[in-house]
C-alpha positions as CSV (number, residue, x, y, z in Angstrom):
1,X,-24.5,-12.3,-27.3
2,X,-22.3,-12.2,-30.6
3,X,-23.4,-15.4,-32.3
4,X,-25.9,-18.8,-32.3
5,X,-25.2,-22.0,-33.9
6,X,-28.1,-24.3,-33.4
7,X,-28.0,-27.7,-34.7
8,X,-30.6,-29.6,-34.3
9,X,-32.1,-33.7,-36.0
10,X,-35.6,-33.8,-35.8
11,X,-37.8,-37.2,-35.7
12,X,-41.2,-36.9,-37.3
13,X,-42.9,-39.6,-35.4
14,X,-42.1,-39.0,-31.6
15,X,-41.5,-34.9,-32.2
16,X,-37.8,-35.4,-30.3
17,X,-34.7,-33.1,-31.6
18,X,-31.0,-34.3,-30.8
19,X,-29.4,-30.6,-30.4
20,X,-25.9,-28.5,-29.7
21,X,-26.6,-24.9,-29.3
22,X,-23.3,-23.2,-29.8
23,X,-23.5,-19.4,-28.0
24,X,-20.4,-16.5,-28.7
25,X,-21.0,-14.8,-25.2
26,X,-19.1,-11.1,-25.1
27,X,-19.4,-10.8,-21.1
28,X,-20.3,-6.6,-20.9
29,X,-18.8,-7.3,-17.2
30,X,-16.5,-9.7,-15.8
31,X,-18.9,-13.0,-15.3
32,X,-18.5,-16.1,-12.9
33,X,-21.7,-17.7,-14.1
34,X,-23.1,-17.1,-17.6
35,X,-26.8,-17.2,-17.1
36,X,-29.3,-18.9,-20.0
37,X,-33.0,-19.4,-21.0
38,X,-34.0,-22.9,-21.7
39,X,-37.6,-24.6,-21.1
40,X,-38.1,-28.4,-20.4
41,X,-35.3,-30.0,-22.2
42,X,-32.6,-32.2,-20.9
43,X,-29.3,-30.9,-21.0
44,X,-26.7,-33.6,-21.0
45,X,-23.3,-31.4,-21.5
46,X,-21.9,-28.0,-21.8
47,X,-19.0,-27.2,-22.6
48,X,-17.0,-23.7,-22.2
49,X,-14.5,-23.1,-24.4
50,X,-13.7,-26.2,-25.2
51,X,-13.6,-27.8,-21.9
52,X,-16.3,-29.5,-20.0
53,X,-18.4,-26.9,-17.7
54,X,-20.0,-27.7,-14.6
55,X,-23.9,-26.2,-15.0
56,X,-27.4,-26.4,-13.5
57,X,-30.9,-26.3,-15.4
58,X,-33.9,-25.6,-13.4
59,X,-37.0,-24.0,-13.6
60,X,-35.9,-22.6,-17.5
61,X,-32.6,-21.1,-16.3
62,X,-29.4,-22.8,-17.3
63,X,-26.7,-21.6,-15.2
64,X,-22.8,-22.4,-16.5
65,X,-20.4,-21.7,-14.5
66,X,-16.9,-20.7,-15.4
67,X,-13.6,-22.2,-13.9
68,X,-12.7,-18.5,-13.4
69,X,-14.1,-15.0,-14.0
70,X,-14.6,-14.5,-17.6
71,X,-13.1,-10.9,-18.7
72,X,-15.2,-8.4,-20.2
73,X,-15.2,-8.0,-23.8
74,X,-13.3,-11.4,-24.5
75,X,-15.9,-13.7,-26.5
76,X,-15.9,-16.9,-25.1
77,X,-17.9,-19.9,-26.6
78,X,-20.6,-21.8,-24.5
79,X,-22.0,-25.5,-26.6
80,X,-25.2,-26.8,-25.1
81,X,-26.0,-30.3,-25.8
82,X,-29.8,-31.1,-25.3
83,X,-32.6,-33.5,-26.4
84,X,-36.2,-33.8,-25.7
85,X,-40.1,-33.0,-27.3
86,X,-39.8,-29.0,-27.6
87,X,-43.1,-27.6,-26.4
88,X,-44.2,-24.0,-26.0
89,X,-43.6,-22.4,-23.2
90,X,-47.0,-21.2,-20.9
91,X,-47.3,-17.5,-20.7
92,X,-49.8,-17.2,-18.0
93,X,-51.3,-13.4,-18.1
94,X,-51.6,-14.0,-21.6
95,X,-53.3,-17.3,-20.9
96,X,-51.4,-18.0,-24.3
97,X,-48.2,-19.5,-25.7
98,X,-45.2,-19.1,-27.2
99,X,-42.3,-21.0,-29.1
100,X,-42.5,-24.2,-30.4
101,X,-45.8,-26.3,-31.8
102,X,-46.6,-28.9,-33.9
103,X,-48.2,-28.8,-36.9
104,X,-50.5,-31.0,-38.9
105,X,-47.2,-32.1,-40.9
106,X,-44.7,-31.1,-39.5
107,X,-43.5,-28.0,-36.7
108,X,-43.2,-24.1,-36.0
109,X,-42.0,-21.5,-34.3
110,X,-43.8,-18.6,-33.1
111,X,-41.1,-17.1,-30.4
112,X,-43.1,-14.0,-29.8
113,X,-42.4,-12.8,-26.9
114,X,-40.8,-15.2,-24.7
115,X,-40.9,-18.3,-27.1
116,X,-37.3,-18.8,-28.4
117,X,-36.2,-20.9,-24.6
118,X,-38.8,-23.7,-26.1
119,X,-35.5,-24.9,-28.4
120,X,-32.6,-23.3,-27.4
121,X,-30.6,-22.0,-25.1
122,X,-30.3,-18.2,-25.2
123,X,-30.3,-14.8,-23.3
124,X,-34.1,-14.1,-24.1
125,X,-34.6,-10.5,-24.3
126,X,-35.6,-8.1,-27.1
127,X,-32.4,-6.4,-27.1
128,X,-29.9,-8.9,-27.3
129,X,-29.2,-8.7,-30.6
130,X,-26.7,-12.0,-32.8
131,X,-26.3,-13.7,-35.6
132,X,-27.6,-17.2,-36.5
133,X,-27.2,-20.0,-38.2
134,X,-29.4,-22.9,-38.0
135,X,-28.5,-26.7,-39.6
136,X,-31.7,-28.4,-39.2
137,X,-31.4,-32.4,-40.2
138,X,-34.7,-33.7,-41.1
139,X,-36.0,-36.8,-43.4
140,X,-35.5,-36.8,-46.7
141,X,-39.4,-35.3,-48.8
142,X,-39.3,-32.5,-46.2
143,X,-38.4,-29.2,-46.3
144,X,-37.0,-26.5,-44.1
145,X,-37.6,-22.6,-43.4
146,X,-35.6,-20.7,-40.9
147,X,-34.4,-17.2,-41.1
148,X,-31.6,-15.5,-43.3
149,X,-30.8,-17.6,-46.5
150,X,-31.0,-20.8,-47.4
151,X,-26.8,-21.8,-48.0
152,X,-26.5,-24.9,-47.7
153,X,-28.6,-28.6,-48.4
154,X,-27.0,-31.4,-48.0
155,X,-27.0,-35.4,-47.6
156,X,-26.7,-36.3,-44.4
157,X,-27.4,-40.1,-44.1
158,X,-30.0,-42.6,-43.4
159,X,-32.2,-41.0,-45.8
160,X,-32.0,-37.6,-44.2
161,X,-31.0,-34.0,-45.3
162,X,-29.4,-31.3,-43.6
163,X,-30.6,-27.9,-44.3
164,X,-28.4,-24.5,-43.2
165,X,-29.5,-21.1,-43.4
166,X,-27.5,-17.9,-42.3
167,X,-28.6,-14.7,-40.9
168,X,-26.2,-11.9,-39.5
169,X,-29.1,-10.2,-38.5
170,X,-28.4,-8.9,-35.5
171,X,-31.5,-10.9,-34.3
172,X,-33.2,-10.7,-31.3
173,X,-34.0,-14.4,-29.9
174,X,-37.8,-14.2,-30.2
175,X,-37.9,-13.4,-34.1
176,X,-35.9,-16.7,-34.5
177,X,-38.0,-18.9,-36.3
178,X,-38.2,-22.4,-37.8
179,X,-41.1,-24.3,-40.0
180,X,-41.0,-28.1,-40.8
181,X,-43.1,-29.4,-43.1
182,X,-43.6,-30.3,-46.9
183,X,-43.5,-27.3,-48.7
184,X,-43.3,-25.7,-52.2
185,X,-40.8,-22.5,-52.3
186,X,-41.9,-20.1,-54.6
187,X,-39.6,-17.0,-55.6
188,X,-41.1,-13.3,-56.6
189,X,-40.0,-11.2,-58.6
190,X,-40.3,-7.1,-58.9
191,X,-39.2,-6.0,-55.4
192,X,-36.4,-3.9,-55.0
193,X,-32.9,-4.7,-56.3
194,X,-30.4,-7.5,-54.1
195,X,-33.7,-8.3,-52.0
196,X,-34.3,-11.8,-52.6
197,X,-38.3,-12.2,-52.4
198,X,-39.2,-15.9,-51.7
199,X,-42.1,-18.1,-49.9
200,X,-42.3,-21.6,-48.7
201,X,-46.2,-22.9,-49.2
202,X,-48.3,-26.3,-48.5
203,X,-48.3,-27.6,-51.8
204,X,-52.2,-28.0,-51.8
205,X,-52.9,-24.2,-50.7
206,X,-50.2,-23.0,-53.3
207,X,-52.1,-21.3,-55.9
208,X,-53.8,-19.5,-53.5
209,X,-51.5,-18.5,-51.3
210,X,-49.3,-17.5,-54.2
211,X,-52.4,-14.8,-55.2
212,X,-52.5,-14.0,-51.3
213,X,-49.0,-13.1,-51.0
214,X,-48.7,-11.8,-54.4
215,X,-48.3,-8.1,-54.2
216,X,-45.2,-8.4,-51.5
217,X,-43.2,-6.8,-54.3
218,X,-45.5,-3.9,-54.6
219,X,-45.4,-3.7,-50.6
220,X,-41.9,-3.8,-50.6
221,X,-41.5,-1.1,-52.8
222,X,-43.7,1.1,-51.7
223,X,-42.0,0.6,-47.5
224,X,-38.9,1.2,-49.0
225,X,-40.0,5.0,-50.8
226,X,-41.5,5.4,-47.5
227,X,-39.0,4.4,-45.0
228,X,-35.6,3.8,-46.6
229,X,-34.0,0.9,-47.9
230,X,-35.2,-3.1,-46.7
231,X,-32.9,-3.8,-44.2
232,X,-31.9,-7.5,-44.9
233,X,-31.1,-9.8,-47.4
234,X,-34.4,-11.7,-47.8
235,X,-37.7,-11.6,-47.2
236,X,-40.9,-14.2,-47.9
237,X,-43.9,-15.7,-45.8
238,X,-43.9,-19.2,-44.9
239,X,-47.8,-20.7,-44.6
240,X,-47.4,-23.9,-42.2
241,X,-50.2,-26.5,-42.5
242,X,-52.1,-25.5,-39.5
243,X,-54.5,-22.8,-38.2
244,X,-52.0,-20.3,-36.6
245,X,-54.4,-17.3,-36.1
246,X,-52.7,-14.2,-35.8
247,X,-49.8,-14.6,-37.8
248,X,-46.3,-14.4,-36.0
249,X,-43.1,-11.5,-36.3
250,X,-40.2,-13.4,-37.3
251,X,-36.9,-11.6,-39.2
252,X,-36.8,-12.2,-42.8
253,X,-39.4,-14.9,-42.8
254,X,-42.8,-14.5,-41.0
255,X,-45.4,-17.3,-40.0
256,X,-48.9,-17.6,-41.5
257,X,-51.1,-20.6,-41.2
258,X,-53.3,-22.0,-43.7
259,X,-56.5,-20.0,-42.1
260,X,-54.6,-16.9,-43.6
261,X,-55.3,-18.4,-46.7
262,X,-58.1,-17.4,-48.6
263,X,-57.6,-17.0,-52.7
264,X,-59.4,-13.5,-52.5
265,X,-56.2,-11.2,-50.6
266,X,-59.0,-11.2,-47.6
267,X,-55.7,-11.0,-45.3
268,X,-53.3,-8.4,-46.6
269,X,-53.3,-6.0,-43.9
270,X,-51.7,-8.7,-42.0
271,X,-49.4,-9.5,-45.1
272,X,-48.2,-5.2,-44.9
273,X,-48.2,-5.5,-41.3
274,X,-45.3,-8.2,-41.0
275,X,-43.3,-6.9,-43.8
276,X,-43.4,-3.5,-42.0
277,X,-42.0,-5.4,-38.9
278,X,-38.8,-5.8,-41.2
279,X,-38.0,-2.4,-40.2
280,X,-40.4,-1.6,-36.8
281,X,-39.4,-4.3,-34.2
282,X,-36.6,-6.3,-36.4
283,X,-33.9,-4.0,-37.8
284,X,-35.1,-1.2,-35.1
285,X,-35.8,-3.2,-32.2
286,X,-36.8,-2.2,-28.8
287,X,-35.6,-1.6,-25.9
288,X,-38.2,-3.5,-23.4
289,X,-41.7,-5.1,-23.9
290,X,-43.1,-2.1,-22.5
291,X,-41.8,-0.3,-26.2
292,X,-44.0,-2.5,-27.8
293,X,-46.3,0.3,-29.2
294,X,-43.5,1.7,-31.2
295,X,-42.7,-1.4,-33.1
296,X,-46.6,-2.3,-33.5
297,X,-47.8,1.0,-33.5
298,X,-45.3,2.0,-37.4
299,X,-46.4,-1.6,-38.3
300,X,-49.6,-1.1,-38.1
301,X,-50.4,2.0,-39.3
302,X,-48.3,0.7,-42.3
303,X,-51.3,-1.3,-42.8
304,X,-53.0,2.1,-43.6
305,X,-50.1,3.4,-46.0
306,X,-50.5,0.5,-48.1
307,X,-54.3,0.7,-48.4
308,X,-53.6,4.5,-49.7
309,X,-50.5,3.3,-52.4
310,X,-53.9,1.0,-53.6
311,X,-56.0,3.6,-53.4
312,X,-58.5,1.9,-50.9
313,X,-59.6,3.2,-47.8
314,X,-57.4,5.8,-46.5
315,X,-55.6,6.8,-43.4
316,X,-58.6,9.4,-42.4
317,X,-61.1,6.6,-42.7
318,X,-59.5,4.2,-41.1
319,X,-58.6,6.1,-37.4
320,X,-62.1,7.1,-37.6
321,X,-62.9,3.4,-37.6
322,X,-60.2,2.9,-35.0
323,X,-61.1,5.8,-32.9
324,X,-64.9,4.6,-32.5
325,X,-63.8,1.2,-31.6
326,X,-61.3,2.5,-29.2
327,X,-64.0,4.7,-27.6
328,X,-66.3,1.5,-27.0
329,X,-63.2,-1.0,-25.6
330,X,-62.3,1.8,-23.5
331,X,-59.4,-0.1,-22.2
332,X,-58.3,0.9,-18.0
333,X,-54.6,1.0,-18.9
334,X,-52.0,3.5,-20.6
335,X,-50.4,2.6,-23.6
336,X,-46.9,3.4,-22.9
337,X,-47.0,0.5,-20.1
338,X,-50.2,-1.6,-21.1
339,X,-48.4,-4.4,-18.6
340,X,-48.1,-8.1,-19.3
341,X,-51.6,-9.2,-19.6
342,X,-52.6,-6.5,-22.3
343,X,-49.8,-5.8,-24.2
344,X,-50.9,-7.6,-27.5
345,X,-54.6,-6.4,-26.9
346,X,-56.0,-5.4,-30.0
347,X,-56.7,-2.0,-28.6
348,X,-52.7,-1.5,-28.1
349,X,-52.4,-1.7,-31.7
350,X,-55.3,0.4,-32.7
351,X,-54.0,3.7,-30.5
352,X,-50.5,3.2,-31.0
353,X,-51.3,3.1,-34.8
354,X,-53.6,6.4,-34.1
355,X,-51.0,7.8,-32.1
356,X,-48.4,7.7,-35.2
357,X,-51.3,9.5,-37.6
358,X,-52.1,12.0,-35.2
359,X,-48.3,12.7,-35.0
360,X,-48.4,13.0,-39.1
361,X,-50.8,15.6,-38.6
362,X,-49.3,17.1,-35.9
363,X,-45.7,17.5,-37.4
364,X,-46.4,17.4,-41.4
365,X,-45.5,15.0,-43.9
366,X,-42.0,16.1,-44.3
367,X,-41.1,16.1,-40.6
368,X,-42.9,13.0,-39.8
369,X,-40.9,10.9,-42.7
370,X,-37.9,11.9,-41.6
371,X,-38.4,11.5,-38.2
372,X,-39.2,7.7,-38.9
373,X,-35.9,7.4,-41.5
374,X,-34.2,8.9,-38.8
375,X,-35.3,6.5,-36.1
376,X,-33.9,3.5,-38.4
377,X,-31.7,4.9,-39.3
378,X,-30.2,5.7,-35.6
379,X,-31.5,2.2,-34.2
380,X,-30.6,-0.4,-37.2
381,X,-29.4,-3.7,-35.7
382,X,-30.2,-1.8,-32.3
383,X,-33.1,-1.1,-30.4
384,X,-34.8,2.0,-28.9
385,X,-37.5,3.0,-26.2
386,X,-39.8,5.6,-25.8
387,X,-37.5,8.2,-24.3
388,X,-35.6,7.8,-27.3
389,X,-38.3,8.2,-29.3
390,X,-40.2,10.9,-27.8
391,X,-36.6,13.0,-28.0
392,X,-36.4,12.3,-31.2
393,X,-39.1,13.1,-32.6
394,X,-39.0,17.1,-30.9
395,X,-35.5,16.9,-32.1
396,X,-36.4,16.4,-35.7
397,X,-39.8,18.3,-35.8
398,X,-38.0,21.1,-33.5
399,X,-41.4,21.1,-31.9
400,X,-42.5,20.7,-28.2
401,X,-44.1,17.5,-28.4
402,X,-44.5,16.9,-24.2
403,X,-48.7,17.3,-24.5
404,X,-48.8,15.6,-27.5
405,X,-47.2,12.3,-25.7
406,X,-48.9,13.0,-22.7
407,X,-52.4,12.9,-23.8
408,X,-51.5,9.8,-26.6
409,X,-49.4,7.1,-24.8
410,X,-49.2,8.3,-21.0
411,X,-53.2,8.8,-20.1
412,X,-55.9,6.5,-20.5
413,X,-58.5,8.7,-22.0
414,X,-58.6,9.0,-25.7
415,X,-57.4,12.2,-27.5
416,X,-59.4,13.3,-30.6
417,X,-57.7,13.5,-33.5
418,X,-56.0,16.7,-34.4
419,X,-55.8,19.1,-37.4
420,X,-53.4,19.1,-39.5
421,X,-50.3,21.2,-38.1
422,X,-47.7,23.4,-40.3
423,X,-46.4,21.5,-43.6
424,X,-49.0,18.6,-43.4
425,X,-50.4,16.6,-46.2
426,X,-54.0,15.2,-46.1
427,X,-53.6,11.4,-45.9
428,X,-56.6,10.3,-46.9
């Protein structure tokens, strides 16, 4: 996929969306039928470059198929027109959900991991990598959050505003995102240069979420000493009016609900966590689900990174915490294929956060760095699996690193953690 154009009209009252989905498709083989994600939406009309297609839409596939065999390499444009209350999509092992939900005034998008079919038509996997541009139409008093930039807002009718945001990304589908509601943007100041730093917050919770969120510069700076320059445009958190939980990966603009939300900074591990994703899972995506320590595994122990720049509780301190709750889950699975109905367990994140510090120690400070720059460096606007990374990371540290892998992500029983190996620091 090269490109998405998603236009949408949302009604407040009865939740429906009036929608054309327009997809660049760059066939990698010559294709009779172009095959799509969609969930529980009526499609009324497709059209394939420019002409009416002929299509089917069952059990969330959409099937078009072309009057003749597409060529590889030739971009060829699909439009979806579609209608119907979006509603997230069941993910059974999880016994969870994904994509779209109301909120108390409004909606959001939480795509991870299989999510972004809820409202749109797309080829839903991690590493299918576009562009976007979303023009959401919406009544005039509310406001609109999707990711990239804001480019456009204009009068549309009727009492009703169209809002357009850009991204060229590349994006995978299930970090698009988009929040309804009746919000207060709020612009930061202090990050890096040409990053523009804003929010989008329920006007009642604004003060406090504005003291929440108010050291993203001071993350941002730090990340970037850390692990090279921010890789997009923007960047900002967008607090929907609703309890959300855990709050969700999204490029350029992640979700937090109002339970995130406390006036005393009680949640800014999770704040460092999803600005680390920025880099570990957006601009460096991977390669399958079964990656997923990679991505989760650099954002979280970015958690611990930022608790040092503070001077808080250090990296030491915190995999001993780790480590002892790890012992007592003792989870019966392997972390480098946790399968579906574990993989966002909280004890995936813990060792695959351990497994990076233990690396640090393993390799040194200067190998370990680089080894991480390198990685984005190699994978920006891509994505990469744990082959890639395991290779990569003997490649930089010139070490055998086989045992080290073995024992961390391939074998359930817990490692301790080592010494520190030739060149390393002492993060503390």
């Amino acid at each position: 996929m090269r490109r998405y154009r998603i236009r949408l009209d949302w009604k407040p009252g009865s939740g429906r969306i009036l929608a054309a989905a327009t997809l660049t498709v760059v066939p990698v083989e010559p294709l009779e039928v172009i095959e799509l994600d969609l969930a529980r939406l009526h499609v009324s009309r497709v059209d394939l470059a420019g002409a009416p297609a002929r299509f089917r839409h069952r059990r969330r596939k959409l099937l078009v198929a072309a009057p003749r065999p597409l060529p590889a390499g030739e971009p060829v444009e699909v439009t979806v027109h579609y209608r119907g209350v979006p509603r997230p999509v069941g993910i059974p092992e999880l016994d969870d959900e994904a994509g779209w939900f109301t909120t108390r005034e409004g909606i959001r998008v939480s795509g991870e991991p299989v999510g972004a079919p809820s409202w749109f038509p797309c080829n839903d996997r991690p590493d299918d990598k576009a562009a976007y541009r979303f023009e959401a139409t919406v009544p005039d008093g509310w406001q609109v959050c999707a990711n990239g930039t804001l480019t456009q807002r204009s009068p549309a009718g009727r009492g009703r505003t169209t809002w357009v945001y850009e991204h060229a990304g590349p994006m995978a589908p299930y970090l698009a995102t988009l929040a309804i509601g009746r919000f207060v943007f709020h612009e930061q100041s202090g990050g890096p240069p040409g990053v523009l730093l804003r929010n989008a917050f329920p006007e009642r919770l604004a003060e406090r979420a504005a003291h929440d969120f108010g050291r993203q510069p001071q993350m941002l700076t730090a990340f970037t000493e850390l692990f090279g320059p921010y890789p997009f445009e923007a960047y900002g958190a967008v607090v929907v009016d609703d309890d959300v939980g855990d709050p969700q990966e999204a490029q350029t603009f992640a979700v937090f609900g109002t339970d995130r939300v406390d006036g005393r900074r009680g949640y800014e591990d999770e704040v460092a966590h999803e600005l680390a994703h920025q880099w570990f899972g957006n601009s460096a995506g991977i390669s399958g689900w079964q990656d997923l320590w990679i991505k989760e595994g650099l954002a979280t122990y970015a958690e611990w990174l930022w608790w040092e720049a503070c001077g808080e509780a250090g990296a030491r301190t915190l995999a001993a915490e780790h480590l002892a709750e790890l012992r007592a889950a003792d989870p019966d699975t392997v972390l480098a294929d946790p399968g579906p109905a574990a993989l966002f367990e909280d004890w995936v994140y813990s060792r695959s956060a351990l497994t990076m510090y233990a690396l640090r120690l393993t390799a040194g400070d200067e190998k370990f760095f680089r080894l991480i720059r390198e990685w984005l460096a190699r994978y920006r606007g891509g994505n990469g699996g744990t082959r890639g990374f395991i290779a990569l990371a003997e490649q930089v540290t010139d070490m055998s690193l086989d045992g080290f892998f073995q024992e961390w992500i391939y074998r359930r029983a817990l490692p301790g953690i080592p010494g520190p190996g030739p060149g390393a620091g002492r993060p503390e």
